[in-house]
C-alpha positions as CSV (number, residue, x, y, z in Angstrom):
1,X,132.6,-60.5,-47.5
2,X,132.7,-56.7,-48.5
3,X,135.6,-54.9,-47.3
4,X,135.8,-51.4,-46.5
5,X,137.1,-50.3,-49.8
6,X,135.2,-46.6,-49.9
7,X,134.9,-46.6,-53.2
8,X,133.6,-50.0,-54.0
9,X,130.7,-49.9,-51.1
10,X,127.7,-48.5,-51.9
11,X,124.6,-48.6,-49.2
12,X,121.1,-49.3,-50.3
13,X,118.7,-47.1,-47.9
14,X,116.0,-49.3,-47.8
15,X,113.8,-45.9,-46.5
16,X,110.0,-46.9,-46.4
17,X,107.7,-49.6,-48.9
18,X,104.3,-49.7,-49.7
19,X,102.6,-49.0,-52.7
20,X,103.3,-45.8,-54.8
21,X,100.3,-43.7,-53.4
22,X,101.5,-44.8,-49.9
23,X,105.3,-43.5,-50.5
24,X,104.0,-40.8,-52.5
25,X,101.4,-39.6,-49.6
26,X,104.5,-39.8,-47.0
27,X,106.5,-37.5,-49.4
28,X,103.5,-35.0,-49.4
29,X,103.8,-34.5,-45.4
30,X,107.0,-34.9,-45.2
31,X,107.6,-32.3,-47.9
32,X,105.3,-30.0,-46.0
33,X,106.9,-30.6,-42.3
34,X,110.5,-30.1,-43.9
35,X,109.1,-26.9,-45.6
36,X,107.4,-25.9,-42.4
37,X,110.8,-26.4,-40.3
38,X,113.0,-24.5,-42.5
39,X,110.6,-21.7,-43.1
40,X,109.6,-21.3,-39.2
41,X,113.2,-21.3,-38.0
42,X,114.1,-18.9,-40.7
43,X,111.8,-16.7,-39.8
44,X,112.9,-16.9,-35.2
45,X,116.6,-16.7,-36.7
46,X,115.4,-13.3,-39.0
47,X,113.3,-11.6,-36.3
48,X,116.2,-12.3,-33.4
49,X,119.3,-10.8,-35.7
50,X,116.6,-8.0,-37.4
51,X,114.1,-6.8,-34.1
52,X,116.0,-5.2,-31.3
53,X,113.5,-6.0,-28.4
54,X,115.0,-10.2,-28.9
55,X,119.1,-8.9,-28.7
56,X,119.3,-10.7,-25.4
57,X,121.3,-14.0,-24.6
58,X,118.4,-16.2,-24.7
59,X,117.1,-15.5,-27.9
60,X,121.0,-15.4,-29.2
61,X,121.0,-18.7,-28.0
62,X,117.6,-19.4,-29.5
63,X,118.8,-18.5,-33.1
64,X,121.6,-21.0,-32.9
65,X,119.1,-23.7,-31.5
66,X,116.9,-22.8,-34.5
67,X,119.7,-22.5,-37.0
68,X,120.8,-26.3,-35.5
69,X,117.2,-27.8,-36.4
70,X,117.5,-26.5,-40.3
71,X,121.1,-28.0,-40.3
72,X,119.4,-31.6,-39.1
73,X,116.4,-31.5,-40.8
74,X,118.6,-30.6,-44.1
75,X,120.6,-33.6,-43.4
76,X,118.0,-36.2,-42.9
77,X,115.0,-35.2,-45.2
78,X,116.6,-34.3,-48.7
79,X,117.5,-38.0,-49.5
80,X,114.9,-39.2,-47.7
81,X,112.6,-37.3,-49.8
82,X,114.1,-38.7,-53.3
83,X,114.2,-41.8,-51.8
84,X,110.3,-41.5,-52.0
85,X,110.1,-40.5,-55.0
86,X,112.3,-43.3,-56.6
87,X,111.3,-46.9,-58.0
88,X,114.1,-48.4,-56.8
89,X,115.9,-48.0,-53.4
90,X,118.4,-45.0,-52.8
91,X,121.9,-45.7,-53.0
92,X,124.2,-43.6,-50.9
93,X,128.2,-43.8,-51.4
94,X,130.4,-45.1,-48.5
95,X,131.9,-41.2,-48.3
96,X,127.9,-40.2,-48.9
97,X,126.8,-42.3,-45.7
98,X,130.1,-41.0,-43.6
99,X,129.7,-37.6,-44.1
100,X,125.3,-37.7,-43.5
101,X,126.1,-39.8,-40.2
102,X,128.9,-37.8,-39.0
103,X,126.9,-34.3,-39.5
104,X,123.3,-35.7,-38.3
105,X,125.5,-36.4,-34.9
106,X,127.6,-33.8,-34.4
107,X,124.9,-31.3,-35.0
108,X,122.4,-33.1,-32.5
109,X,125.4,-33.4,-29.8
110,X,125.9,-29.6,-30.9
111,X,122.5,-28.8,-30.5
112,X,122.2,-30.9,-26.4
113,X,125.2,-28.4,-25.4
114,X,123.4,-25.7,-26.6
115,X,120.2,-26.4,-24.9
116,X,122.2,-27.5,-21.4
117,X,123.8,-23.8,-21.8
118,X,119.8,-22.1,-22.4
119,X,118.7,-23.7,-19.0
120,X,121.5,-22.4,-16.9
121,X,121.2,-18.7,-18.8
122,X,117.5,-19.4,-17.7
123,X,118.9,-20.5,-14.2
124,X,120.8,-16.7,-14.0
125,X,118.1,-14.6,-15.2
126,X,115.6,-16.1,-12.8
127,X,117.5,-16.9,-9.8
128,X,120.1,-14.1,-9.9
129,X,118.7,-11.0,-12.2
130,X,120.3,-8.4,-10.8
131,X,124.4,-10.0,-12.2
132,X,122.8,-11.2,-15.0
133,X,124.5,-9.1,-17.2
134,X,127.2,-9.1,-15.5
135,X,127.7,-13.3,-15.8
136,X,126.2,-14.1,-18.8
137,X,127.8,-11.3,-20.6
138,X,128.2,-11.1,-24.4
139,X,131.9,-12.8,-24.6
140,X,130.9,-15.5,-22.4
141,X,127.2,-16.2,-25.2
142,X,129.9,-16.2,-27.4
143,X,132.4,-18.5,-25.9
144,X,129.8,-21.1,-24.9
145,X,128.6,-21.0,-28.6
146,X,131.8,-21.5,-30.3
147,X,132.6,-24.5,-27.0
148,X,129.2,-25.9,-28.2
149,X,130.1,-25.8,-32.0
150,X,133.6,-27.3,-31.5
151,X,132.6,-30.1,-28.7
152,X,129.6,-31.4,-30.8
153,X,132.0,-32.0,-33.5
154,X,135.2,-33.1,-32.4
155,X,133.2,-35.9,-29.5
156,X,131.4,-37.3,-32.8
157,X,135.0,-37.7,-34.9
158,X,135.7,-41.3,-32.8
159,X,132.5,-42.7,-32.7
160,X,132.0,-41.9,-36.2
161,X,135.4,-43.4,-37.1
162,X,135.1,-46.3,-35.6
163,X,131.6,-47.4,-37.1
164,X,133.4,-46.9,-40.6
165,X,136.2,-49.3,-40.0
166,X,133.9,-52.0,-39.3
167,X,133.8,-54.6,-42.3
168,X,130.2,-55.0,-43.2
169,X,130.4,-58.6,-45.0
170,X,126.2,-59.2,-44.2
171,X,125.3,-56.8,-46.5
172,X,125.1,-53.2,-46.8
173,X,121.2,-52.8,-47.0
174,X,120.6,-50.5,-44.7
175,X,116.8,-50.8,-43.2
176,X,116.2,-47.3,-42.5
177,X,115.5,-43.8,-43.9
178,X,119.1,-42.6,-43.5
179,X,122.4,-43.9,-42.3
180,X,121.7,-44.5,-39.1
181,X,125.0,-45.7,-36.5
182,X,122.6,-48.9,-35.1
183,X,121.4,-50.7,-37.8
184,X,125.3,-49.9,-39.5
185,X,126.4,-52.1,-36.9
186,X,124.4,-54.3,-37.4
187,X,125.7,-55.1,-41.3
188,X,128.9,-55.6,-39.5
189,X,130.8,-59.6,-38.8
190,X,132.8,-58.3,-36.4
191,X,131.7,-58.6,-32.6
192,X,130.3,-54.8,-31.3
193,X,129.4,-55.5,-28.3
194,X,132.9,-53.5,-27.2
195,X,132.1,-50.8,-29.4
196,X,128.1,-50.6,-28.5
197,X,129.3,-50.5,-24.7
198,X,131.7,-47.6,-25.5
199,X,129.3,-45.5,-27.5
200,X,126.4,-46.5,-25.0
201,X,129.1,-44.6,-22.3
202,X,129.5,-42.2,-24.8
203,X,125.5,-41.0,-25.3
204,X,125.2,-41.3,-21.2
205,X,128.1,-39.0,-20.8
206,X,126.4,-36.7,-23.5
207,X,123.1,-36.7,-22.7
208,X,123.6,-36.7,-19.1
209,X,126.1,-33.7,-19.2
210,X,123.7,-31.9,-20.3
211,X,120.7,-32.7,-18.7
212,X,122.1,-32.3,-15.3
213,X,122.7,-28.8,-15.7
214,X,119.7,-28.7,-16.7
215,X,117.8,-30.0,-14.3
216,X,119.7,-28.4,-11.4
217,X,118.8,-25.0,-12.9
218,X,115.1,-25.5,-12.9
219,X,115.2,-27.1,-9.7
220,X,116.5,-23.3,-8.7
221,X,113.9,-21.8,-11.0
222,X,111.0,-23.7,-9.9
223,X,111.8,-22.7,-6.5
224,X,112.4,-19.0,-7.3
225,X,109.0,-18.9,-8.7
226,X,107.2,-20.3,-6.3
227,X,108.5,-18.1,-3.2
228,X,107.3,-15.0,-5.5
229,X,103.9,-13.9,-4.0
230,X,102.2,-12.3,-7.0
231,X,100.6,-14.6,-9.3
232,X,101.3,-12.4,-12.4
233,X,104.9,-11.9,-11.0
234,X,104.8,-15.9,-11.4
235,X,103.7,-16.2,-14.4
236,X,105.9,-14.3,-16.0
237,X,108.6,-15.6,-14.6
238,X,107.4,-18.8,-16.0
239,X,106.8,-18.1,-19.1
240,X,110.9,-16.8,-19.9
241,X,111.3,-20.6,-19.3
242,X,108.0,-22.8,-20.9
243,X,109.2,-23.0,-24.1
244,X,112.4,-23.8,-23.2
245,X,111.3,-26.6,-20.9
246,X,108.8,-27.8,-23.6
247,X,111.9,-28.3,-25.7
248,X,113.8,-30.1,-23.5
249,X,111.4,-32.9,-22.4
250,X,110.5,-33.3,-26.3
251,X,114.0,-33.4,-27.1
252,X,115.9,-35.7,-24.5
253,X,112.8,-37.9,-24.3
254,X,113.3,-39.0,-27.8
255,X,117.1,-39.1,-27.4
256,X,117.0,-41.2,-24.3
257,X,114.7,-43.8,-26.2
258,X,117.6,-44.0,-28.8
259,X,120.8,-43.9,-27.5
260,X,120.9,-44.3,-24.4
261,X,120.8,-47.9,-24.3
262,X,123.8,-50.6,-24.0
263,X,122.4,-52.3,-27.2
264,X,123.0,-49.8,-30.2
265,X,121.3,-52.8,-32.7
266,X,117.9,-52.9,-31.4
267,X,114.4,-53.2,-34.2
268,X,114.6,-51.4,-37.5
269,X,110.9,-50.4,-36.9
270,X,111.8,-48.5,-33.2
271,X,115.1,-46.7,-34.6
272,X,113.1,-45.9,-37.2
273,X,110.3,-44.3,-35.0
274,X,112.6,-42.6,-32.7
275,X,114.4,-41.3,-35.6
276,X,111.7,-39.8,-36.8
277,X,111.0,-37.7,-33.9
278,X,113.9,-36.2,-33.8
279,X,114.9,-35.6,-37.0
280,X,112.0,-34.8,-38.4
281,X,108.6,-34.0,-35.4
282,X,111.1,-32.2,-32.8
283,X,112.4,-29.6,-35.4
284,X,109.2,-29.2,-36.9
285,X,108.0,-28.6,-33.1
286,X,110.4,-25.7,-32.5
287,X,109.6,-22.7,-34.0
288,X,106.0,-23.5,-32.3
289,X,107.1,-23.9,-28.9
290,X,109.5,-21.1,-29.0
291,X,106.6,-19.0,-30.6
292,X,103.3,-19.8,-29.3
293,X,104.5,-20.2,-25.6
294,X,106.7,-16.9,-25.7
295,X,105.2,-13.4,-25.1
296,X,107.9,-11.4,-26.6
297,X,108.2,-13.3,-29.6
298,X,104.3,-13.3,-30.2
299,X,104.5,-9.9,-30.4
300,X,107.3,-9.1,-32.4
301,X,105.4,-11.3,-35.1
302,X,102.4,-9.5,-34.8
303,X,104.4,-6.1,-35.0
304,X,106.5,-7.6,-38.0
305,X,103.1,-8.9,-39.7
306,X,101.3,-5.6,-39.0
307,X,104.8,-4.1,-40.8
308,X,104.2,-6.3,-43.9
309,X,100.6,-5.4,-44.0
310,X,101.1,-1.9,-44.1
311,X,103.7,-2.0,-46.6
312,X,101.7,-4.6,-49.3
313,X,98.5,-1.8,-48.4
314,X,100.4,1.1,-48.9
315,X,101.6,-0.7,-52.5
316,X,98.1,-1.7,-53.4
């Protein structure tokens, strides 16, 4: 049996075999996604602090949202990138595996709040634009922001906790890319099924508390833009919201799959599928959704680019 003494267990992330090209190919894209991710959120987290035309709510809340994806990204990827890299299998510490679980949930519970708060901003500004400044109002950004900072934390301490005082006496080869809550669980002696039903509660609670706002607000919305009898009018009403909307069926679709389930310790092979999606495709996805399917933000990157241009010309 291996007791919880956390400075005797060590986990072996099992991550993914094959032959050396095989890992060493995976490395390569994942490599280039994680590059991609952190450079494309820098870049809507520079232009929204640096280009006056984005110092509006939504794109305030859009920085943190972006800022969120490098946080996750930088949690997962790092070690799974060594772990590719490595002959043997990567061994994380029993603090190493608290603190990568804890962080990878509170910024994703973090990062739900957020984007609940997004859709009803997008619920004001459509549905009531003339008191939009006066509701979502600069201290109120702020309050939700720091609400959404401390919630995604402080809901995660618990279930985090809890996970941790479990004696894993199977074994603590852990067949997955990361530490992920599920297959931890599943190294456990102990009966979970309490535990999975109480953390099952606790994703529907999340999830759902968010969605729901959510889903009310572009109920509103598509009903506001339909009743407007221009078809330009309608489209670019739409378009303050597509990206946003994009984001939200990539992102809860993945996170229902996962957690939303009353069995936590489900196949290696679908956690580690899932996981991959939002950890790695979903914030990889972001900075083109938010760019590609936003007008403003198009053209403050082709004004910023025409900037740079101009600049390296000039130089030359």
């Amino acid at each position: 049996m291996v007791g919880n003494h956390s400075g005797v267990i060590k986990f072996y992330i099992e991550g993914f075999s094959g032959s050396p090209e095989f890992r060493h190919t995976l490395f390569a894209i994942f490599f280039f996604s994680f590059f991609v991710t952190i450079m494309g959120n820098m870049i809507i987290i520079v232009i929204v602090c640096a280009d006056h035309r984005l110092h509006s709510h939504m794109y305030f809340f859009l920085g943190h949202l972006s800022f969120l994806d490098i946080l996750i990204t930088s949690t997962i990827i790092p070690p799974m990138l060594g772990g590719l890299l490595m002959s043997e299998l990567l061994t994380m510490s029993f603090s190493d595996c608290i603190t990568q679980l804890f962080l990878y949930l509170s910024f994703g519970t973090t990062e739900f709040i957020l984007v609940g708060a997004m859709a009803v901003d997008r619920y004001v500004a459509v549905c009531n634009p003339l008191r939009y400044n006066i509701i979502m109002n600069n201290q109120v950004c702020i309050s939700v922001v720091i609400m959404a900072w401390l919630l995604g934390f402080l809901i995660e301490i618990w279930p985090v906790y809890a996970t941790f005082q479990l004696p894993f006496c199977k074994s603590t080869f852990v067949n997955h890319f990361f530490c992920e809550r599920g297959l931890l669980l599943k190294l456990s002696c102990e009966d979970t099924t309490f535990l999975e039903f109480i953390l099952f509660l606790m994703a529907v609670v999340i999830l759902f508390g968010s969605l729901l706002p959510t889903l009310i607000s572009y109920t509103y919305i598509i009903s506001t833009i339909l009743k407007i009898s221009s078809a330009s009018g309608q489209r670019k009403a739409f378009s303050t919201c597509a990206s946003h909307f994009t984001f939200v069926i990539i992102g809860y679709g993945t996170c229902l799959f996962l957690y939303v389930k009353p069995k936590q310790t489900q196949a290696a092979e679908y956690n580690r599928i899932v996981s991959l999606m939002i950890s790695v495709v979903t914030p990889f996805l972001t900075p083109f959704i938010f760019t590609l399917r936003n007008d403003k933000v198009k053209e403050v990157l082709r004004d910023g680019m025409k900037h740079c241009y101009h600049l390296f010309k000039g130089q030359v």
